[in-house]
Biotite code that builds the C-alpha atoms (Angstrom):
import biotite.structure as struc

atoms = struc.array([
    struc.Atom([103.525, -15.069, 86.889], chain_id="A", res_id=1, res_name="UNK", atom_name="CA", element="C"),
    struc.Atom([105.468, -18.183, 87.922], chain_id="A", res_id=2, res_name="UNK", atom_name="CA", element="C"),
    struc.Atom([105.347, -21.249, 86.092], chain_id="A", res_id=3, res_name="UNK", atom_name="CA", element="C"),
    struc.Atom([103.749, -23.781, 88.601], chain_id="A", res_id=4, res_name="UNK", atom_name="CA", element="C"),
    struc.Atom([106.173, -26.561, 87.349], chain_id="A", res_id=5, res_name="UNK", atom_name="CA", element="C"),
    struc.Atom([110.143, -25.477, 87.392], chain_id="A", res_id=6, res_name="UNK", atom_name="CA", element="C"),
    struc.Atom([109.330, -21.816, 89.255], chain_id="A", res_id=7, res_name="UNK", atom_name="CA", element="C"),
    struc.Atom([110.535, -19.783, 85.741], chain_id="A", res_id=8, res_name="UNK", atom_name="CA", element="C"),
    struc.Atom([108.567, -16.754, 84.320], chain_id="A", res_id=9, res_name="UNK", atom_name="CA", element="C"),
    struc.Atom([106.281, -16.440, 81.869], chain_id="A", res_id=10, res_name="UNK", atom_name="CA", element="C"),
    struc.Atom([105.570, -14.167, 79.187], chain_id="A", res_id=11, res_name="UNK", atom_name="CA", element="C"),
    struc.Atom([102.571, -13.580, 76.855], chain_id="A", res_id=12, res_name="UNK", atom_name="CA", element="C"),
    struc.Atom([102.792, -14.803, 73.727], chain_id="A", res_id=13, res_name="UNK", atom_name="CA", element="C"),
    struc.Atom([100.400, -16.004, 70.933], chain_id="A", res_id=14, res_name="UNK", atom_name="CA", element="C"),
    struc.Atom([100.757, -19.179, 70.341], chain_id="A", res_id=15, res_name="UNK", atom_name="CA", element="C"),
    struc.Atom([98.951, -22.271, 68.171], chain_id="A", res_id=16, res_name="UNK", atom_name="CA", element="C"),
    struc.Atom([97.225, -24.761, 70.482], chain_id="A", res_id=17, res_name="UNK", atom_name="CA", element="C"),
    struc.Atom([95.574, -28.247, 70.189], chain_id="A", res_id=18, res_name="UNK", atom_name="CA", element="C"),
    struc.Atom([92.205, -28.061, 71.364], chain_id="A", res_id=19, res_name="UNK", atom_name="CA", element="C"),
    struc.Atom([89.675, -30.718, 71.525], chain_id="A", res_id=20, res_name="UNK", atom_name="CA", element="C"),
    struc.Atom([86.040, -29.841, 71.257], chain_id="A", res_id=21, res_name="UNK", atom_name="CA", element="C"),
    struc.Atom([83.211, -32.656, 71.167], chain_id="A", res_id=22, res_name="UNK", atom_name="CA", element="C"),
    struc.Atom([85.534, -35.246, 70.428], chain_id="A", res_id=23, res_name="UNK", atom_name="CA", element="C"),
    struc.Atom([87.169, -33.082, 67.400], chain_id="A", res_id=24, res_name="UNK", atom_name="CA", element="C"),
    struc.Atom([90.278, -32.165, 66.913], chain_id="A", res_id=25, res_name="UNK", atom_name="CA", element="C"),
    struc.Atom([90.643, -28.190, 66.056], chain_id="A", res_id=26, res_name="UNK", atom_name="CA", element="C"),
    struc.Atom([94.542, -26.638, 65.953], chain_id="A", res_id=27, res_name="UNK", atom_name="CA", element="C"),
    struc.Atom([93.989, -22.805, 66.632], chain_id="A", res_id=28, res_name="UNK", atom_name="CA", element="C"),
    struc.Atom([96.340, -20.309, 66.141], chain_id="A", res_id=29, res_name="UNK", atom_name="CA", element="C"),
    struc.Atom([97.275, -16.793, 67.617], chain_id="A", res_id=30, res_name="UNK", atom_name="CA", element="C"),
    struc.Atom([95.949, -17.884, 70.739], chain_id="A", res_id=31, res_name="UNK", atom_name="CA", element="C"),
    struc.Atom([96.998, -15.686, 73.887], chain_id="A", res_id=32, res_name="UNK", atom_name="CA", element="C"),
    struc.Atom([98.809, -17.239, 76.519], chain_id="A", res_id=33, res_name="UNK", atom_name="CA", element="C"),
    struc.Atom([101.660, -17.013, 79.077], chain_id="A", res_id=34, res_name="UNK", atom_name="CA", element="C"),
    struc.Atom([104.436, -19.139, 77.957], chain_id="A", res_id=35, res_name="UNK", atom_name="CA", element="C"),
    struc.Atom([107.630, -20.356, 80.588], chain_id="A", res_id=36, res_name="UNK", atom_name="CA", element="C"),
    struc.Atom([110.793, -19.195, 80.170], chain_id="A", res_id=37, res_name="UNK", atom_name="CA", element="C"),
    struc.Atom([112.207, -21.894, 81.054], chain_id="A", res_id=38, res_name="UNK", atom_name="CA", element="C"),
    struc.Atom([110.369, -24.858, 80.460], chain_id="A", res_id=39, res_name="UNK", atom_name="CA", element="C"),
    struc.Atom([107.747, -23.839, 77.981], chain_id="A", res_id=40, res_name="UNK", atom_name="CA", element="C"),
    struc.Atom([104.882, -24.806, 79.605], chain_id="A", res_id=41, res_name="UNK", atom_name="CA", element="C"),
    struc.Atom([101.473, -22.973, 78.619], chain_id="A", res_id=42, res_name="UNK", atom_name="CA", element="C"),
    struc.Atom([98.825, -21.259, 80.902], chain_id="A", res_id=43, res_name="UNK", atom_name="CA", element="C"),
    struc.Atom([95.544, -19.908, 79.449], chain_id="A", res_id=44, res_name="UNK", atom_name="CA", element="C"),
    struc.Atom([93.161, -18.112, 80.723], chain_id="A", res_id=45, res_name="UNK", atom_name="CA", element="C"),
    struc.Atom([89.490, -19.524, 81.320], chain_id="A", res_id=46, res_name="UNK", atom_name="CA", element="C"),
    struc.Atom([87.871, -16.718, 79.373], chain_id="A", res_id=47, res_name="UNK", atom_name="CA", element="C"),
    struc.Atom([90.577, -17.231, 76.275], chain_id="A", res_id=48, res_name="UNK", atom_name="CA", element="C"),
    struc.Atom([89.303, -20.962, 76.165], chain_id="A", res_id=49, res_name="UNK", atom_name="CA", element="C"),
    struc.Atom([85.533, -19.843, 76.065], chain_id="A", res_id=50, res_name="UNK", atom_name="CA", element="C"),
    struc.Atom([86.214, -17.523, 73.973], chain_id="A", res_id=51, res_name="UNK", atom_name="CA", element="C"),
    struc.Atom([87.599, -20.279, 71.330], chain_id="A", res_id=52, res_name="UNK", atom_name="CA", element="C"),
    struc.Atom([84.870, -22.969, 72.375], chain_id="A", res_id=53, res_name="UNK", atom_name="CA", element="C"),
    struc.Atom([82.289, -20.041, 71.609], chain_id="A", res_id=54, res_name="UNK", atom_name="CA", element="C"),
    struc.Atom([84.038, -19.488, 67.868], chain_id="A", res_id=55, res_name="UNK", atom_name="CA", element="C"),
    struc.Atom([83.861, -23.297, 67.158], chain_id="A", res_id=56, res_name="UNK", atom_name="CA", element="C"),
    struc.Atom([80.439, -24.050, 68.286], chain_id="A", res_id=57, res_name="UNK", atom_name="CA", element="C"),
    struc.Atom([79.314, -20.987, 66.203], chain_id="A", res_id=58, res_name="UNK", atom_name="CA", element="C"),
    struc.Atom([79.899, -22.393, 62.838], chain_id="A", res_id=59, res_name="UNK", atom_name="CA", element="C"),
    struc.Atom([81.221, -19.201, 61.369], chain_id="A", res_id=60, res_name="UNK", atom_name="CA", element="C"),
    struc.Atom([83.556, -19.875, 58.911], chain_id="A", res_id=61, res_name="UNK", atom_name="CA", element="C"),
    struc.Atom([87.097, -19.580, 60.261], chain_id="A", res_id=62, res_name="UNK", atom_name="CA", element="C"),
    struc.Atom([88.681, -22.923, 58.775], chain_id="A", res_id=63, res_name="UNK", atom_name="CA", element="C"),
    struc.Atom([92.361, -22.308, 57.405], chain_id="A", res_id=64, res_name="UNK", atom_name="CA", element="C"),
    struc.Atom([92.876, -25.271, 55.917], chain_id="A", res_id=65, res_name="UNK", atom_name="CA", element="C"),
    struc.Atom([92.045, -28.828, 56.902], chain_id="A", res_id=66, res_name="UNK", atom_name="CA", element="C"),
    struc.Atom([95.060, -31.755, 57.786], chain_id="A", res_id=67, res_name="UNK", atom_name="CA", element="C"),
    struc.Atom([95.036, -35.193, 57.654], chain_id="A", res_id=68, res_name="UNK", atom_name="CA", element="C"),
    struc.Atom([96.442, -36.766, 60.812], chain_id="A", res_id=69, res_name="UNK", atom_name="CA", element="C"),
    struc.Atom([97.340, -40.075, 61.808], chain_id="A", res_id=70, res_name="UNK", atom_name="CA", element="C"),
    struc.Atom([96.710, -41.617, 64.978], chain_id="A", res_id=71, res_name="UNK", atom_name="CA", element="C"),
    struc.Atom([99.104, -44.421, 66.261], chain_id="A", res_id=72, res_name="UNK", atom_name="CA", element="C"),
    struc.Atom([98.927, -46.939, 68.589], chain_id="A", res_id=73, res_name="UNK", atom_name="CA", element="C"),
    struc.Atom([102.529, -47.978, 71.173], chain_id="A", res_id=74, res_name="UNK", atom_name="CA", element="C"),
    struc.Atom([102.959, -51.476, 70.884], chain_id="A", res_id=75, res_name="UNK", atom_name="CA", element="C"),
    struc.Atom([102.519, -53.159, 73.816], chain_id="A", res_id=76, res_name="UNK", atom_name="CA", element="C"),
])
């Protein structure tokens, strides 16, 4: 595939990606996806993202480990 941005091929890879779910925050890793050569941009495929909105919305336990993030504001 092409990346729809610079033109560049991608390549699968398992990545970690930010995914929000019912306004939480969730950081999921070894997540398939095809990755740009060139500019790194990331493509994933509809079922791969209902597959991890299924997994969250299960309950099952998969929790690595839980971070503490801070959100901050640009002044104006």
């Amino acid at each position: 595939m092409n990346c729809e941005f610079c033109g560049g091929k991608t390549f699968k890879k398992k990545v970690r990606k930010v995914h929000w779910l019912d306004q939480r925050l969730y950081i999921v890793d070894d997540v398939e996806a095809e990755v740009c050569a060139e500019c790194g941009e990331r493509y994933y495929h509809a079922t791969t993202l209902d597959a991890i909105d299924r997994t969250l919305r299960a309950g099952r336990q998969v929790i690595k480990q839980e971070l503490q993030v801070q959100v901050v504001a640009m002044p104006a």
